[in-house]
C-alpha positions in Angstrom: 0.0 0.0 0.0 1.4 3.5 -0.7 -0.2 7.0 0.4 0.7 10.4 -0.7 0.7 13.9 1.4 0.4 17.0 0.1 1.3 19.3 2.0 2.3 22.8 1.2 5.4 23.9 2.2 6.7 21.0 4.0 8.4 20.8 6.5 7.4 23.7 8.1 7.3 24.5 12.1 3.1 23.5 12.4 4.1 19.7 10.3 5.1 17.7 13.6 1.8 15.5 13.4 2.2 14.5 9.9 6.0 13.7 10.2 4.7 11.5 13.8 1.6 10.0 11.6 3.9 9.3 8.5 6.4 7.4 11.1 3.3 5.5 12.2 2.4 4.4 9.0 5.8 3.5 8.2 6.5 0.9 11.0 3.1 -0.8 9.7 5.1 -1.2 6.5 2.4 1.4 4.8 5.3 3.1 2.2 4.5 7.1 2.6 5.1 9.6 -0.2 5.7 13.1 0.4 4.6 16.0 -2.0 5.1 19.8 -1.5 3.9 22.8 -3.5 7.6 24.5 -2.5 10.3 24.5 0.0 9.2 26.7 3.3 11.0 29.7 4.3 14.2 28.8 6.1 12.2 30.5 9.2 9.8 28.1 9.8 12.3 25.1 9.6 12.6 23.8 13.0 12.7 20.6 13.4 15.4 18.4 14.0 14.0 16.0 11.5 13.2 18.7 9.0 16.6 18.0 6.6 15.5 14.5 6.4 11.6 15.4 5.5 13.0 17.9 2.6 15.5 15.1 1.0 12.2 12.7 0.8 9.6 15.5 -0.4 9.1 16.2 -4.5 8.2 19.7 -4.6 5.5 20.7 -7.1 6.6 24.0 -7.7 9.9 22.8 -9.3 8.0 21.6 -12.8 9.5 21.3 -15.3 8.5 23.6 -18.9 6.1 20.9 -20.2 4.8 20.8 -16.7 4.0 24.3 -16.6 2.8 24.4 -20.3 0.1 22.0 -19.3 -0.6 23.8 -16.1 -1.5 26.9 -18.5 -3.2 25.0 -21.0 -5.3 23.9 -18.2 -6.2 26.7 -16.5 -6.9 28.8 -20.1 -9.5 25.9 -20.7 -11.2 27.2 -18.0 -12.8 29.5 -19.8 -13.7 33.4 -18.5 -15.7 32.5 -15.7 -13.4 29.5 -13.9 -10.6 32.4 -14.7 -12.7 35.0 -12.4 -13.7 32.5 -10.1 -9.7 31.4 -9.3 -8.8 35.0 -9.3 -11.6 35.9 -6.2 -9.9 32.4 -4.7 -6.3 34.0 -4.8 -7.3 37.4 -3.4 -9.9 36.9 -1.0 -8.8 37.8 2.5 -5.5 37.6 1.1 -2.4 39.6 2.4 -1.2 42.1 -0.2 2.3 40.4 0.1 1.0 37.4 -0.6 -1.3 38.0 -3.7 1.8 37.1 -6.1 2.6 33.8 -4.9 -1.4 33.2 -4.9 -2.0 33.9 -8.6 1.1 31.5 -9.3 0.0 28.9 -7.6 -3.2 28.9 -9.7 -0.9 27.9 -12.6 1.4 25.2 -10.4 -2.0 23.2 -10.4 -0.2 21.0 -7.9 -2.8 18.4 -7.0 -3.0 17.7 -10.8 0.7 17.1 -11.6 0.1 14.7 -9.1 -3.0 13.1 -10.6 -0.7 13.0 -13.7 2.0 11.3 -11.9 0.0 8.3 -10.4 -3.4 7.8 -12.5 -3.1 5.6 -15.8 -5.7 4.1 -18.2 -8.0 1.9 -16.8 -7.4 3.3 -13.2 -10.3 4.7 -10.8 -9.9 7.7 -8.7 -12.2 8.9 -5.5 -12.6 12.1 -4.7 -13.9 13.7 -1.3 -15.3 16.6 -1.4 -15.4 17.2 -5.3 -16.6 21.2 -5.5 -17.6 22.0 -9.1 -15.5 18.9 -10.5 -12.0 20.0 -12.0 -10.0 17.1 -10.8 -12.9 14.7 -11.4 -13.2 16.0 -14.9 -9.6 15.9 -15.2 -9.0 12.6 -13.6 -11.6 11.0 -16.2 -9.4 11.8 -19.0 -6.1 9.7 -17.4 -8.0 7.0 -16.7 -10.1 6.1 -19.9 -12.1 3.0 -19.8 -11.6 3.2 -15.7 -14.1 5.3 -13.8 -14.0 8.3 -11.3 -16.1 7.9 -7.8 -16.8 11.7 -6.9 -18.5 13.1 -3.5 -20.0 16.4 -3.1 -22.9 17.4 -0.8 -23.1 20.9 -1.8 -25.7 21.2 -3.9 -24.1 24.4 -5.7 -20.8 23.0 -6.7 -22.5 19.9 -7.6 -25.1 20.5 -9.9 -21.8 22.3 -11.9 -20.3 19.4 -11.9 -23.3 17.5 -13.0 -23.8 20.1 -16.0 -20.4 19.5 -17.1 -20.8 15.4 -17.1 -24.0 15.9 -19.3 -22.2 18.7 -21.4 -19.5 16.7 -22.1 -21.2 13.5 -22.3 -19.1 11.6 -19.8 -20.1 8.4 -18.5 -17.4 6.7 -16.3 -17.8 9.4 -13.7 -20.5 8.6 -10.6 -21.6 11.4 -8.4 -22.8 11.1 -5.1 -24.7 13.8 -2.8 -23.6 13.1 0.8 -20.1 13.5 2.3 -18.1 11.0 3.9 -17.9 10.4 7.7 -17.1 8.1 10.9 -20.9 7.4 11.2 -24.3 8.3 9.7 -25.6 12.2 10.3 -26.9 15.0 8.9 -24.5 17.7 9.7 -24.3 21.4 9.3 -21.9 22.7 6.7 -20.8 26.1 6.7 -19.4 27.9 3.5 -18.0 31.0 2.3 -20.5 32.8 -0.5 -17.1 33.7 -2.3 -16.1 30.0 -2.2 -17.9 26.8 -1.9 -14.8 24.9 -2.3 -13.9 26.1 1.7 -17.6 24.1 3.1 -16.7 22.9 6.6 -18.4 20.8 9.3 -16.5 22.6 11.6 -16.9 26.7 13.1 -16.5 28.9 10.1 -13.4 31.2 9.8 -15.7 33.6 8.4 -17.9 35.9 9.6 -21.8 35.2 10.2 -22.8 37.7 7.2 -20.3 36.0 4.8 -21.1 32.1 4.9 -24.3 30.0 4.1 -25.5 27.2 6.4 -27.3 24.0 5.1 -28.1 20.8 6.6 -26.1 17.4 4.7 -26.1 14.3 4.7 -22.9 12.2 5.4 -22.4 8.3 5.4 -20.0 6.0 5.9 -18.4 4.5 3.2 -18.7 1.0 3.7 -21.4 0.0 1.3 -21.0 2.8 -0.8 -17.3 1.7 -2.0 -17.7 -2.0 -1.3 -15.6 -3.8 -3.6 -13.7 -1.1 -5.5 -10.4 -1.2 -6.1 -9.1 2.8 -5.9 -5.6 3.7 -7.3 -5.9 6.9 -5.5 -8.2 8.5 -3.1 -8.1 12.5 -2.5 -9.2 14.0 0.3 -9.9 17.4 0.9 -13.0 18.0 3.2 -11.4 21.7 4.9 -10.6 20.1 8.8 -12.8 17.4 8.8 -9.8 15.2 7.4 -9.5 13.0 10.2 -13.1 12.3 10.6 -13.2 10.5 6.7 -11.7 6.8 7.3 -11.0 5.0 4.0 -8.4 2.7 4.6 -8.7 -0.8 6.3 -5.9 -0.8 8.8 -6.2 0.2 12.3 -6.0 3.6 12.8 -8.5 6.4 13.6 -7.7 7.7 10.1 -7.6 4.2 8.2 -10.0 1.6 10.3 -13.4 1.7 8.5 -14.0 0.8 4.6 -12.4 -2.8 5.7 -15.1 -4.0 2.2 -13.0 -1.9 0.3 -10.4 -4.3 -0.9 -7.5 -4.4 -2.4 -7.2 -1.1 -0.6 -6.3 1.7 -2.4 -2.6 2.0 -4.0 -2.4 6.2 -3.0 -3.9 8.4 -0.5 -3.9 11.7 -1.4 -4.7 14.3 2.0 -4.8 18.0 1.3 -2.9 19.1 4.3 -3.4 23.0 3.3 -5.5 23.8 6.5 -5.2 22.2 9.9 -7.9 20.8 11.6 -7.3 22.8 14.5 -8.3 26.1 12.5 -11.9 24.8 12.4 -12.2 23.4 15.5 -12.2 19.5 14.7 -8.6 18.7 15.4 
């Protein structure tokens, strides 16, 4: 079994609890790859172990001209409105100092270099939460003739993602309206109006005025993904990480699909907000 981290600018001084949960896995004999969007600032390198964690992290941001051809191709297929929509993304309560690096990362499209780098024909790919559908979309063009498993309980994102299926008449791509969870509920998500992509179960980082509440359903997976045979998983469900188990080993993380077997090859966690910043840690 092998599962990936992103994590952006690792190893920086907040990473202890992946570098201690990557040590875990390892002595189960779970191999652990590490991904980065770019090397942190030499101020927020702490650790004793942080020399080690660079040396084993591919960094994103180093792509090659081809890589960052495609990254532009990408995002120019996005058309006016996706452009608009990234653009409010990179600026919205956004430092001043920081607005550069934001608009560049739009084009490092790091998550899909690393879709490029794992998925092949004939693969399938589950995504939690899947927001209006880019790496779902995406992901149904590496695979081919496999098929693409995508979660989204926000009705918004998801009825964009539905209109792009029928548009483009795609049919290997299954999309389920309910989230993914330790046990049965129907939860309250919170969301930014400027972004439906930042929906969290836990307290909003917003302000009351600026977010929409709604009621959704989330499951566990068990049924839903028994018998499927993932090549990679991506998770990216804003702090409620650790409540979404999908591997069948023992962990809090990893103890619950145990139908879902062989069990996936990669496990991709978004690890660009901690849970602590919305309460669930």
């Amino acid at each position: 079994m092998r599962i990936a981290y992103l994590i952006p600018e690792f190893p920086g001084q907040t990473h202890i609890f992946f570098w201690r949960e990557i040590d875990a896995l390892r002595q189960r004999g779970i191999e652990v790859r590490l991904i980065s969007s770019r090397h942190p600032p030499r101020k927020v390198v702490s650790h004793s172990w942080a020399a080690v964690g660079e040396a084993e992290t591919t960094y994103l941001g180093e792509m090659s001209a081809r890589d960052a051809l495609d990254a532009a191709i990408g995002f120019l297929r996005c058309g006016p409105l996706g452009w608009l929509k990234s653009i409010k993304a990179a600026l919205f309560s956004c430092p001043v100092r920081k607005i550069p690096r934001n608009l560049a990362l739009l084009l490092c499209a790091a998550t899909q270099l690393a879709m490029k780098a794992i998925l092949r024909e004939g693969d399938a790919f589950i995504v939690v939460e899947a927001n209006e559908g880019a790496l779902s979309l995406l992901a149904s063009r590496l695979v081919g003739s496999g098929h693409v498993i995508a979660f989204e309980l926000n009705p918004k994102p998801r009825s964009m993602l539905e209109a792009a299926i029928n548009r483009n008449r795609i049919s290997i791509i299954t999309v389920h309206p309910i989230g993914l969870g330790a046990f049965d509920a129907t939860l309250p998500l919170s969301f930014p109006k400027v972004n439906s992509g930042e929906g969290s179960f836990g307290r909003s980082v917003y302000s009351s005025g600026d977010v929409e509440i709604i009621q959704c359903d989330v499951r566990r997976g068990d049924g839903i993904l028994a018998g499927e045979e993932p090549k990679l998983i991506k998770i990216d469900v804003e702090g409620f990480e650790m409540n979404v188990p999908t591997l069948p080993t023992s962990g809090r993380l990893f103890r619950q699909y145990d139908d879902l077997s062989p069990a996936p090859q990669c496990l991709l966690l978004s690890g660009e907000v901690l849970p602590a910043k919305y309460g669930t840690a």
